[in-house]
C-alpha positions as CSV (number, residue, x, y, z in Angstrom):
1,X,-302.1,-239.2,11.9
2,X,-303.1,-242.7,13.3
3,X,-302.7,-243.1,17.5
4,X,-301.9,-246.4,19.7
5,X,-304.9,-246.8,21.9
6,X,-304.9,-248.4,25.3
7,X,-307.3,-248.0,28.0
8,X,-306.6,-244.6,29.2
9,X,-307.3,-245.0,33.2
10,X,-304.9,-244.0,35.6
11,X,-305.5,-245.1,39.6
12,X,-302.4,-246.4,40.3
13,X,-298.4,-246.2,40.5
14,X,-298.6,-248.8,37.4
15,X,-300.4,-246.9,35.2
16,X,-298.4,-243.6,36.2
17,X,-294.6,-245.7,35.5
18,X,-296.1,-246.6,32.0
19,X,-297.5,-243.1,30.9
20,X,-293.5,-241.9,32.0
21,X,-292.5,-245.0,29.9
22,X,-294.3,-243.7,26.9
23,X,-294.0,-240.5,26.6
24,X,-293.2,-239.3,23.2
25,X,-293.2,-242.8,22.2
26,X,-296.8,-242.5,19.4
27,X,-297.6,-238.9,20.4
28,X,-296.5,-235.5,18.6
29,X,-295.2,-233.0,21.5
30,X,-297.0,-229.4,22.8
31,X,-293.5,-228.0,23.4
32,X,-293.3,-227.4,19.3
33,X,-296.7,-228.1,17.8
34,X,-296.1,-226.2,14.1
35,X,-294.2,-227.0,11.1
36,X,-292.3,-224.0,10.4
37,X,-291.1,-224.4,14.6
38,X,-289.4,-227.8,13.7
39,X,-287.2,-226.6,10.6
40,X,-284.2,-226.8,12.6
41,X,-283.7,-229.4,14.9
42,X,-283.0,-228.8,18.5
43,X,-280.0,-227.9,20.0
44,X,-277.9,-230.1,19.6
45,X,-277.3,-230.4,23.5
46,X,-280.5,-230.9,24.3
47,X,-281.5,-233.8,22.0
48,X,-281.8,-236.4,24.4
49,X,-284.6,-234.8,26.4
50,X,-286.5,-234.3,22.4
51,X,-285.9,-237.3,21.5
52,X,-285.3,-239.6,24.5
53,X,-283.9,-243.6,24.0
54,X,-287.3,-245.6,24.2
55,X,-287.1,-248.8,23.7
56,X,-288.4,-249.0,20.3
57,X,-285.7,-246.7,19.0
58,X,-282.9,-246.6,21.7
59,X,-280.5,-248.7,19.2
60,X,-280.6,-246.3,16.5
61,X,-278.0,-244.2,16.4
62,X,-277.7,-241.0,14.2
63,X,-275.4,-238.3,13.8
64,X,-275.8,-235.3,15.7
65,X,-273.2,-233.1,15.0
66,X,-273.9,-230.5,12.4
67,X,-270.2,-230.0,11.1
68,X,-269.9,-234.2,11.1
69,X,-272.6,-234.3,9.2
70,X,-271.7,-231.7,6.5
71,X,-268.8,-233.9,6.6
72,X,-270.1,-236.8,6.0
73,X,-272.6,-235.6,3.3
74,X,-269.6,-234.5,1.1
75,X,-267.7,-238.0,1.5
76,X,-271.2,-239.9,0.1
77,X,-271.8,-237.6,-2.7
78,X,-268.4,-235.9,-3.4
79,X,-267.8,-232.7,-5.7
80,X,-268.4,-234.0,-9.5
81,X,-271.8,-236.1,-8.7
82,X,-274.6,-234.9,-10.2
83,X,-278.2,-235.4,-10.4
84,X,-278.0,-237.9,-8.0
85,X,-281.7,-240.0,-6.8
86,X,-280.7,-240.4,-3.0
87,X,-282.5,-243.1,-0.8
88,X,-281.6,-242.5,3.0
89,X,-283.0,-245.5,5.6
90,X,-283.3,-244.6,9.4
91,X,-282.0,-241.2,9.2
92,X,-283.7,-240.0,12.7
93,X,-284.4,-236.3,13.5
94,X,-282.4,-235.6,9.9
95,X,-279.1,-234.0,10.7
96,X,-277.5,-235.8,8.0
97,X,-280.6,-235.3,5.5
98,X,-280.6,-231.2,6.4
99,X,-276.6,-231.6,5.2
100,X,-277.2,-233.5,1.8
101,X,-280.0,-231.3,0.9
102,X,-277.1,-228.1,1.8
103,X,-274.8,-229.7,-0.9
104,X,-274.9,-227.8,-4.1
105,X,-278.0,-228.5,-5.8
106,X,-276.9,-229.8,-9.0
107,X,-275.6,-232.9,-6.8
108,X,-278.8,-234.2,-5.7
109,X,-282.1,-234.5,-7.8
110,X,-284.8,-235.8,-5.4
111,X,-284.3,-237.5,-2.0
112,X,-286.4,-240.2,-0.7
113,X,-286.6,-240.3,3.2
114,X,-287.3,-243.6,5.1
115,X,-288.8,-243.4,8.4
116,X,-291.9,-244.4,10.6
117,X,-291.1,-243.3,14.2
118,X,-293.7,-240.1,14.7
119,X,-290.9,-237.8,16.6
120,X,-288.6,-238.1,14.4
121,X,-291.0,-237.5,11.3
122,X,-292.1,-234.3,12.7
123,X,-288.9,-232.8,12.1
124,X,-288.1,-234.2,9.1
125,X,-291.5,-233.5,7.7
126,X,-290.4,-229.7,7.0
127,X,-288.2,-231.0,4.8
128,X,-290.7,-231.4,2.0
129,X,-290.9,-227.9,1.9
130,X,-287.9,-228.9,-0.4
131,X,-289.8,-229.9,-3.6
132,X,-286.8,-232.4,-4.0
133,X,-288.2,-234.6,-0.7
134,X,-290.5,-237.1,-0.6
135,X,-291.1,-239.0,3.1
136,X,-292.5,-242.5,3.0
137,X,-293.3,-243.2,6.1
138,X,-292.1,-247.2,6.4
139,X,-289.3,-248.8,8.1
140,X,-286.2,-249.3,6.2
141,X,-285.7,-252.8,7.0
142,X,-288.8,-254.3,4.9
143,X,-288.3,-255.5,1.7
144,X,-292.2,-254.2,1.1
145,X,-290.9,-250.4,1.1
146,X,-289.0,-251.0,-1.4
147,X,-291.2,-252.1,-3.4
148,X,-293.7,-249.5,-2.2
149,X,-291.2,-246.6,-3.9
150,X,-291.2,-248.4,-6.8
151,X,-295.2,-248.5,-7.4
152,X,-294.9,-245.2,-6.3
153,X,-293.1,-244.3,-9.4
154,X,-290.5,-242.6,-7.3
155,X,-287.7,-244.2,-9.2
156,X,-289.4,-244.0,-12.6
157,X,-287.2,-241.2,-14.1
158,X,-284.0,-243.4,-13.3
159,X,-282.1,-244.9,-15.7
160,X,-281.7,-249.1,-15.7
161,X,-278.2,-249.4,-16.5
162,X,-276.3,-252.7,-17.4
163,X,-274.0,-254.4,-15.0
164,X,-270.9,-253.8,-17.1
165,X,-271.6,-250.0,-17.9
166,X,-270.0,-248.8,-14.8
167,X,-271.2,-247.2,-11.3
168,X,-274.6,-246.3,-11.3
169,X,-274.3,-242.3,-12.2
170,X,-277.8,-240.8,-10.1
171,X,-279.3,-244.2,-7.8
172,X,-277.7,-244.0,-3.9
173,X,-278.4,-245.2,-1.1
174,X,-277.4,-243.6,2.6
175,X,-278.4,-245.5,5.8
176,X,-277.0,-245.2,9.9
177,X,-277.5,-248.9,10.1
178,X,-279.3,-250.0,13.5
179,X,-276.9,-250.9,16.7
180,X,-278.6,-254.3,16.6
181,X,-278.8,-258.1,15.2
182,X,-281.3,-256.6,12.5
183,X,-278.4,-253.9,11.5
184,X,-276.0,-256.7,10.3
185,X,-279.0,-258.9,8.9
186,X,-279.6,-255.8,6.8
187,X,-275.8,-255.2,5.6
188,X,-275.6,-259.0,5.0
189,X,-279.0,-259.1,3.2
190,X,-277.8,-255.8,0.6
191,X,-274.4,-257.8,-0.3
192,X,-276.1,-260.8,-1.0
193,X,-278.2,-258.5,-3.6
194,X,-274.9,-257.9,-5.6
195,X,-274.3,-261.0,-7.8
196,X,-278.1,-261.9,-8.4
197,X,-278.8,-258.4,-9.3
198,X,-281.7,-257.7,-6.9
199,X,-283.2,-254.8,-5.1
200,X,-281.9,-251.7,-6.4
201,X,-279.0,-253.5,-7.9
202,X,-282.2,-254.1,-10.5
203,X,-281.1,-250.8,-11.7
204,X,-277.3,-251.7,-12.1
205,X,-274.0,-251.0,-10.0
206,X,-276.1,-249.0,-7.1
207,X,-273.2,-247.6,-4.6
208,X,-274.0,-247.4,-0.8
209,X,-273.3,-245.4,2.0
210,X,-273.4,-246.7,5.7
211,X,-273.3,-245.4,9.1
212,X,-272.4,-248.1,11.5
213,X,-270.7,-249.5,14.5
214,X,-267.1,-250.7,14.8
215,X,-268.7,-254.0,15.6
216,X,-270.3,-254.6,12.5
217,X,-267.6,-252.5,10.6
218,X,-264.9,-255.3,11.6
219,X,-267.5,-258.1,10.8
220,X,-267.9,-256.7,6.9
221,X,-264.2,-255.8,6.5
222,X,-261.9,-258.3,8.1
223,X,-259.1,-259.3,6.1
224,X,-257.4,-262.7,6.2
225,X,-255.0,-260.8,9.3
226,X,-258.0,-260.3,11.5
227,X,-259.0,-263.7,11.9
228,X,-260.9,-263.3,14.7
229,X,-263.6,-261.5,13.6
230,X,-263.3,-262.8,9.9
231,X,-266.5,-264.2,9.1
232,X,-269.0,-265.2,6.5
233,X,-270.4,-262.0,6.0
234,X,-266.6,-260.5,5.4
235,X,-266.2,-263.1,2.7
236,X,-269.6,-262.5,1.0
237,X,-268.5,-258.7,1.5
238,X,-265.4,-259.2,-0.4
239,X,-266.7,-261.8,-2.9
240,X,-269.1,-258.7,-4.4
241,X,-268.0,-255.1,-3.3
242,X,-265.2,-253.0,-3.0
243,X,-265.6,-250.8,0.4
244,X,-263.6,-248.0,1.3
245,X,-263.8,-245.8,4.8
246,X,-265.8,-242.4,3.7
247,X,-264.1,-240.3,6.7
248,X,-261.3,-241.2,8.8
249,X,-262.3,-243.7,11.8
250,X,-260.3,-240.3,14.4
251,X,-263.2,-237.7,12.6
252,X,-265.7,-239.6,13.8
253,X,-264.4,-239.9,17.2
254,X,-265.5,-239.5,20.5
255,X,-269.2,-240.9,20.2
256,X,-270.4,-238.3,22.3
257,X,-269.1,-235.5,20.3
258,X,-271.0,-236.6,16.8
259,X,-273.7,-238.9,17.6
260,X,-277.2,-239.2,19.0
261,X,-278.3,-240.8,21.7
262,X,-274.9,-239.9,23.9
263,X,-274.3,-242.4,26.8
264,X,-276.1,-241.7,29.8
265,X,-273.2,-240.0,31.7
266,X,-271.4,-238.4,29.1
267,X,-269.1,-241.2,29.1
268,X,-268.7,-245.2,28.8
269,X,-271.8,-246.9,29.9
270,X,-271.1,-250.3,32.0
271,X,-272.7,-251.9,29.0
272,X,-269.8,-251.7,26.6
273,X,-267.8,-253.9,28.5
274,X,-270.6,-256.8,27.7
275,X,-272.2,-255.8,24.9
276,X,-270.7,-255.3,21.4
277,X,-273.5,-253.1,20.6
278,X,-274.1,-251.3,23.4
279,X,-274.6,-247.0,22.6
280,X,-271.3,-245.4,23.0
281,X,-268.9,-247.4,20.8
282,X,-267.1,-246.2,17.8
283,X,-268.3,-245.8,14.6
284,X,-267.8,-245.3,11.2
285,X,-268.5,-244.2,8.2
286,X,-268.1,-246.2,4.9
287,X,-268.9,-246.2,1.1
288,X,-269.6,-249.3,-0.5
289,X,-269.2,-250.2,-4.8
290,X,-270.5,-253.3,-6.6
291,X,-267.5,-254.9,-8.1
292,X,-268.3,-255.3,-11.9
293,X,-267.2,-259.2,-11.8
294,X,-268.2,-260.5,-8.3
295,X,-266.5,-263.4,-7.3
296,X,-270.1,-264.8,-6.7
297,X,-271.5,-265.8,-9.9
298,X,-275.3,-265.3,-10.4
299,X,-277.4,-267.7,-9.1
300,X,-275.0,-269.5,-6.9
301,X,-275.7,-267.1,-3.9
302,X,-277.3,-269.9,-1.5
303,X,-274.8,-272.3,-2.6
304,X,-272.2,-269.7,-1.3
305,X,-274.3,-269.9,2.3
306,X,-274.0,-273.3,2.3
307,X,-270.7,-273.6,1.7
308,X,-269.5,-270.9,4.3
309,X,-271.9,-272.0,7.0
310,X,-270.7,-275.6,7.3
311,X,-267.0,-274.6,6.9
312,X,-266.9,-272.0,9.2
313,X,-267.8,-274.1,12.2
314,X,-264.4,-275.0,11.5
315,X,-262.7,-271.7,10.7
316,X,-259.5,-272.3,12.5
317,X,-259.3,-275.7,10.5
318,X,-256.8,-276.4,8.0
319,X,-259.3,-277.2,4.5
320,X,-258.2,-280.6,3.6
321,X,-259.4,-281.0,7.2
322,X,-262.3,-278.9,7.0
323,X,-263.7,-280.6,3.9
324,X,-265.3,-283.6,4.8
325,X,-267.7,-282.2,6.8
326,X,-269.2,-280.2,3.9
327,X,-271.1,-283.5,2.6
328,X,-270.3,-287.4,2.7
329,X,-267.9,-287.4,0.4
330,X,-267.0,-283.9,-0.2
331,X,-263.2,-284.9,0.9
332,X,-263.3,-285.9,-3.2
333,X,-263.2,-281.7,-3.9
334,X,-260.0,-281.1,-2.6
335,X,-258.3,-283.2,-5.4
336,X,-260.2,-280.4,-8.0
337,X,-258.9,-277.4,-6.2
338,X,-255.3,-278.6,-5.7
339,X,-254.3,-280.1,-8.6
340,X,-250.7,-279.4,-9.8
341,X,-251.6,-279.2,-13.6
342,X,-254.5,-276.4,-12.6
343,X,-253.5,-272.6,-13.2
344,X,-252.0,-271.2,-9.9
345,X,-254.8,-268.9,-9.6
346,X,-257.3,-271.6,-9.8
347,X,-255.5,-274.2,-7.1
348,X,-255.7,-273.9,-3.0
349,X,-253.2,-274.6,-0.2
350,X,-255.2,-277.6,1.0
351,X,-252.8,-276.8,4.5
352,X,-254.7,-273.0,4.4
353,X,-257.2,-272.5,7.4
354,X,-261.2,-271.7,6.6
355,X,-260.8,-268.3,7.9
356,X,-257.5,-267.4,5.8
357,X,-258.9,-268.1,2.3
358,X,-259.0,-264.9,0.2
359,X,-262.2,-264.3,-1.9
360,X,-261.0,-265.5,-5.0
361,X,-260.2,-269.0,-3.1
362,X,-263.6,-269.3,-2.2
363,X,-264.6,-268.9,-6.0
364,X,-262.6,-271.8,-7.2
365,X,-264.0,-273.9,-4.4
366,X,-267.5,-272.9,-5.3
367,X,-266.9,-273.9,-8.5
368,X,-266.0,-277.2,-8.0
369,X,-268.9,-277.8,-5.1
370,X,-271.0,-276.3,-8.0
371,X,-269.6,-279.1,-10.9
372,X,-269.2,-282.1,-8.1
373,X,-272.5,-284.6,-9.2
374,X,-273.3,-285.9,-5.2
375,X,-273.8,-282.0,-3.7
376,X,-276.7,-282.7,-1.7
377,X,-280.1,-282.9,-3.2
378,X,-283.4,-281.9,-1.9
379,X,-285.0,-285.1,0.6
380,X,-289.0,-285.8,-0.2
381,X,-289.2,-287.0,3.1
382,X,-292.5,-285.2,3.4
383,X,-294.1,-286.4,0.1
384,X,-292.2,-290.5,0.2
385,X,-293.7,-291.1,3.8
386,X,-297.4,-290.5,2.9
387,X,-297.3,-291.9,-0.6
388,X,-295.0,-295.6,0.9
389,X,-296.3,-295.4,4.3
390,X,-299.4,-294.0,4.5
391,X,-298.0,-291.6,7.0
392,X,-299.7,-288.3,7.7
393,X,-297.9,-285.4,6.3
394,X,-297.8,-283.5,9.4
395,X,-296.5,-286.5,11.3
396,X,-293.6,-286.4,9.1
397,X,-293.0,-282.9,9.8
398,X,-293.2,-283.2,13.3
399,X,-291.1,-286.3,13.6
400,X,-288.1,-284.8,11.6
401,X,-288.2,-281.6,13.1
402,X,-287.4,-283.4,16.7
403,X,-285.0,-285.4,15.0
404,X,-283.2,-282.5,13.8
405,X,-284.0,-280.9,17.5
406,X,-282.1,-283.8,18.8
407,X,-279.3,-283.3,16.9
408,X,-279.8,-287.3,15.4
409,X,-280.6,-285.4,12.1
410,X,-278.9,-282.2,10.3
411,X,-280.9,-279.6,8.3
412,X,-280.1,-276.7,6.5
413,X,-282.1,-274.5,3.9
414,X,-280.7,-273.4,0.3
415,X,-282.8,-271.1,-1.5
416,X,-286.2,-272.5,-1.3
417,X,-285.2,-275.9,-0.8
418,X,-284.6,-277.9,2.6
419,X,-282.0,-280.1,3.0
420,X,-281.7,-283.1,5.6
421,X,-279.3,-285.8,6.2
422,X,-277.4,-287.9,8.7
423,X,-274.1,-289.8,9.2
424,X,-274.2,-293.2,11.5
425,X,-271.0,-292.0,13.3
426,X,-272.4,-288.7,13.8
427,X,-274.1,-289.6,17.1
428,X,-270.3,-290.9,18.5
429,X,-268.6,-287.8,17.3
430,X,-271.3,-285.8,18.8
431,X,-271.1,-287.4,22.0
432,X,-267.0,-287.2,21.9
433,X,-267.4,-283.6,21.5
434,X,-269.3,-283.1,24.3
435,X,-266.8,-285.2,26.4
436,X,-264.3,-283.1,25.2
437,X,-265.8,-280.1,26.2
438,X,-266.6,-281.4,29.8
439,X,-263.2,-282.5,30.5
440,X,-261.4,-279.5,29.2
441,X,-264.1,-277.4,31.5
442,X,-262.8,-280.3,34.3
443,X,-259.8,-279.2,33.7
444,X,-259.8,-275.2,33.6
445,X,-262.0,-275.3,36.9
446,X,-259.2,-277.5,38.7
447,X,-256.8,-275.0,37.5
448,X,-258.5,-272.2,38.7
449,X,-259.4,-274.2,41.9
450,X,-255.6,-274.7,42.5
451,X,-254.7,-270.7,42.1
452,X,-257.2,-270.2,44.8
453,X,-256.0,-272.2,46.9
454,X,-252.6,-271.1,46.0
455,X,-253.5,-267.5,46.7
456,X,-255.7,-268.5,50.3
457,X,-251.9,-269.9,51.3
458,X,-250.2,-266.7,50.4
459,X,-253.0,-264.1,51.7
460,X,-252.2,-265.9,55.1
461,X,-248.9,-266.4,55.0
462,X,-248.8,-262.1,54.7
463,X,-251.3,-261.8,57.4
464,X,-250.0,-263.7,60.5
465,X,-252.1,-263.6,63.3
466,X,-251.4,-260.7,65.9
467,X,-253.3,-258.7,69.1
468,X,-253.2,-255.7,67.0
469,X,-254.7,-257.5,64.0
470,X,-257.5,-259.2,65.7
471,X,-258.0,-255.3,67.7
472,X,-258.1,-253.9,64.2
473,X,-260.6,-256.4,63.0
474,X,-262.9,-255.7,66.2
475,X,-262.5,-251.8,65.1
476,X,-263.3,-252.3,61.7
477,X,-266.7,-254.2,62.3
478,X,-267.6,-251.2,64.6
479,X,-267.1,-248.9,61.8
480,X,-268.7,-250.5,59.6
481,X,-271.6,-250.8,61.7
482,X,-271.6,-247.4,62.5
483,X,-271.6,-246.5,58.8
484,X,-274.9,-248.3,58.2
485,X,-276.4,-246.4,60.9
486,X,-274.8,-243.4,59.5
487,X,-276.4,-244.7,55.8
488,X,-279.9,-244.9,57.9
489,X,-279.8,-241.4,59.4
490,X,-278.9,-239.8,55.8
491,X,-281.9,-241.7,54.2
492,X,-284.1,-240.4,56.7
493,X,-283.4,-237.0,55.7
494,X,-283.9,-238.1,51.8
495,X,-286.7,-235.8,51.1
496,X,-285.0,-232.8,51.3
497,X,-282.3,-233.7,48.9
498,X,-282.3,-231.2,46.1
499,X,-281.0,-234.1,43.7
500,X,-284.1,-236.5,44.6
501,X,-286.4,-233.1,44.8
502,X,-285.3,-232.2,41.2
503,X,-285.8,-235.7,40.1
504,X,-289.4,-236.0,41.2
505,X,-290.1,-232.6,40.1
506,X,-288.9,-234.2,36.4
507,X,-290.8,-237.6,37.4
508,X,-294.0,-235.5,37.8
509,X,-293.4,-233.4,34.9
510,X,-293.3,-236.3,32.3
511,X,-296.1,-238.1,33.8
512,X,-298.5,-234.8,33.7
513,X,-296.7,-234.0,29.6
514,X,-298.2,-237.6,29.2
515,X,-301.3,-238.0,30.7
516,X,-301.8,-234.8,28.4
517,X,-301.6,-236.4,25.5
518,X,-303.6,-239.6,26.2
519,X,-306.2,-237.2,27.2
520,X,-305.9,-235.2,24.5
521,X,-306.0,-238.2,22.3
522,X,-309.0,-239.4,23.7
523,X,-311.1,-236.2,23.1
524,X,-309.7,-236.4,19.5
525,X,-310.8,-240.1,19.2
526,X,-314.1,-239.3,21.0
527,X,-314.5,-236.4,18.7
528,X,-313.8,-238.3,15.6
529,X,-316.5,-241.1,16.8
530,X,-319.3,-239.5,17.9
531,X,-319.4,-235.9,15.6
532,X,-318.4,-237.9,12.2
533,X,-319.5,-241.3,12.6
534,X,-322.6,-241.0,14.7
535,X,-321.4,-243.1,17.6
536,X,-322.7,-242.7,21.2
537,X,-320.1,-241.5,23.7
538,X,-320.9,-244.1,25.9
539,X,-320.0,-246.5,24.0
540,X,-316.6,-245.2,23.1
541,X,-316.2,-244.7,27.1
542,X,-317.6,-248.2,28.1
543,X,-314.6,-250.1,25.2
544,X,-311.4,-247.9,26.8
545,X,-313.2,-248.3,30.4
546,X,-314.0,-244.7,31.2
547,X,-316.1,-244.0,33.7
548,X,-318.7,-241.0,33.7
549,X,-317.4,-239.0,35.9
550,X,-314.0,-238.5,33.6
551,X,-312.7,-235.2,33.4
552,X,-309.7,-234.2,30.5
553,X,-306.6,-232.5,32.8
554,X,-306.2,-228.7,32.1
């Protein structure tokens, strides 16, 4: 096991607040040090105070419920799989792994575990005991452990089907995805995989499972109803998969019935009204199935970015509107992609908005942007200015990327390539947008303005003044003064609240469970240093600042 060092000195109310910080954050716990002790998880009740929302983890949720995750384990890999090769990503303590592995046998061959954070490994390192698991201990996210369980030979025994031979028999992969930016990168990433046939879609038609928020749900699934979280990734997700709900939305409802960590007071944290992905919003559950003939055709993935980033900035714009702003004189396309003589299913509604084109739209679009000879082309800026101009290289770089800062020039990167280019009336427009903006903000703020005033008029119109008003003012600031001295008294007698009591008593109790283990670490790293590689303790002291008179705490 390898340990996070830090200087392990603690004089102060700084050092005490960061060992209560990081507690159970790099070190295994005393309170069940074997293997055969962490078999079964906690109770279920209990699993925030085993496996408490630090930072580094406190957006991953997992399932906690037992019965859910039988559930859920049946839905992935229903009755009639068999032999399957399952690859679960961020599955945390392993409620959900515990139920796959409970399936009938004949439904899962081996299953490859994905994780790196050290509480929750040392209860899912039991499961090895299993001669069907294998742990790796790397983050899911990284391309590199992918590539990892394929030098590994993990996936050597599975079969490399072609595209067009149906759903891939044995490969799956499970995942909770992560409550954060980086879950929807990861969901966007894997369905960009689908038409060029990369990461496990190397092996064929790969289905997935996912566990994930509502938030990012809506995002992969909007139809053209549900315009307003249609986006790019929905289009890309309906351009190359067909995704079905793996247990009804209700089964999986309330969060803190089913899911780990459970909001801070059993209920709906202040968060969720201001964060979409803040713990305690719904989830789902989903299964997800390359379509055998994406809409996306191989090798014109990053033309499909392209494409869907510069016309969403538009998405409530009609296309023939829309269009120009693709390229200088992409306004040309819209002549291919409505033309009467054209099959019906290979014209567009040039009045249609961005966000209302169906999948198969956005194919025949692509496929004139694809054919159209003036799609833009790569710009040597950085090789013409030193070769005409004698220009430094890195002068060029630095110059065009403040130009683009500036917004005087616009950039955008396809595949490997960079693209950069600029219209003279850009500038104006930019400008007039801006203009637009202020005076419609002008505008809102002078409406607002007007209601207050409005409501200042009404407020005293219904509150005349009055003797007994301006008595029951004088009565009011007296109480309310009287209720901060009130407020004073009961904080003097703070100390011998059993609340506060209780919660220093727990204050204490993490910061002695974690000076404990720095200690403890430090004899191990001392032990390591000085017994095995010869070193003097002195010198181990003197580089994490230990004095001599140091004592471990009993």
């Amino acid at each position: 096991m390898s340990f996070y060092f830090r200087p392990l000195v603690c004089t102060s109310s700084w050092h005490v607040s960061t060992l209560q910080r990081t507690t159970r954050h790099w070190f295994p716990r005393r309170t069940l040090s074997s293997t055969e002790s962490k078999r079964d998880l906690p109770p279920e009740s209990e699993w925030r105070k085993y496996f408490p929302p630090v930072l580094r983890v406190n957006h991953r949720v997992s399932i906690r419920n037992a019965e859910t995750a039988a559930k859920l384990a049946d839905a992935f890999i229903p009755e009639g799989s068999e032999g399957k090769v399952i690859i679960e990503a961020f599955p945390g303590p392993g409620q959900l792994s515990r139920a796959l592995l409970n399936l009938p046998k004949n439904r899962i061959k081996k299953m490859i575990i994905l994780e790196d954070w050290e509480p929750y490994l040392e209860y899912l390192t039991p499961l090895k005991e299993d001669p069907r698991v294998t742990i790796v201990n790397r983050d899911g996210y990284n391309w590199d452990t992918y590539q990892l369980i394929k030098d590994l030979g993990l996936l050597d025994d599975v079969a490399q089907l072609e595209w067009n031979q149906g759903v891939h028999p044995h490969l799956h992969f499970i995942s909770h995805l992560p409550s954060t930016v980086t879950g929807e990168q990861l969901i966007s990433q894997l369905l960009r995989m689908v038409p060029e046939h990369e990461w496990l879609f190397q092996w064929g038609r790969v289905p997935l499972s996912f566990i994930l928020s509502d938030h990012v749900f809506k995002r992969v699934t909007s139809g053209i109803n549900e315009t307003a979280t249609r986006c790019k990734v929905s289009i890309i997700a309906e351009a190359s998969a067909t995704i079905t709900q793996a247990l009804p939305f209700s089964a999986l409802q309330p969060y803190d019935t089913h899911f780990h960590p459970v909001t801070p007071t059993g209920g709906m944290s202040p968060d969720l009204k201001r964060s979409s992905r803040a713990v305690g919003l719904p989830f789902h559950s989903m299964n997800v199935v390359p379509l055998e003939r994406p809409h996306i055709e191989k090798g014109l993935t990053d033309a499909w970015d392209y494409v869907l980033r510069h016309l969403f900035v538009r998405k409530a714009t009609e296309l023939k509107s829309a269009l120009p702003g693709l390229a200088p004189g992409a306004q040309t396309l819209l002549k291919k992609v409505t033309d009467p003589a054209l099959p019906e299913d290979q014209r567009i509604d040039p009045k249609k908005k961005i966000n209302k084109l169906e999948a198969h739209e956005w194919a025949v679009l692509l496929k004139a942007f694809d054919e159209w000879p003036f799609k833009p082309e790569l710009k040597e800026l950085e090789k013409l200015g030193p070769k005409m101009k004698g220009i430094v290289s890195q002068s060029v770089k630095e110059v065009l990327q403040s130009l683009v800062d500036d917004g005087l020039v616009q950039g955008d990167k396809i595949g490997s390539s960079n693209f950069f280019w600029s219209f003279p009336s850009q500038q104006g427009a930019m400008i007039q947008g801006r203009l637009s903006s202020a005076r419609e903000t002008r505008d809102n703020l002078q409406a607002q303005l007007s209601e207050i005033k409005e409501s200042i008029k009404t407020e005293r119109a219904a509150r005349p003044e009055s003797e007994s008003r301006t008595q029951a003012l004088v009565q009011l600031s007296a109480l309310r003064k009287q209720a901060v001295g009130l407020e004073n008294e009961l904080s003097a007698y703070g100390d011998c609240d059993p609340a506060k009591i209780e919660e220093k008593k727990r204050a204490v109790f993490l910061a002695k469970e974690a000076a404990l283990r720095w200690t403890d670490n430090y004899g191990t790293l001392l032990s390591y240093f000085t017994r095995q590689n010869g070193v003097d303790p002195a010198e181990v002291r003197k580089f994490l600042d230990i004095d001599e008179e140091y004592e471990g705490i009993c």
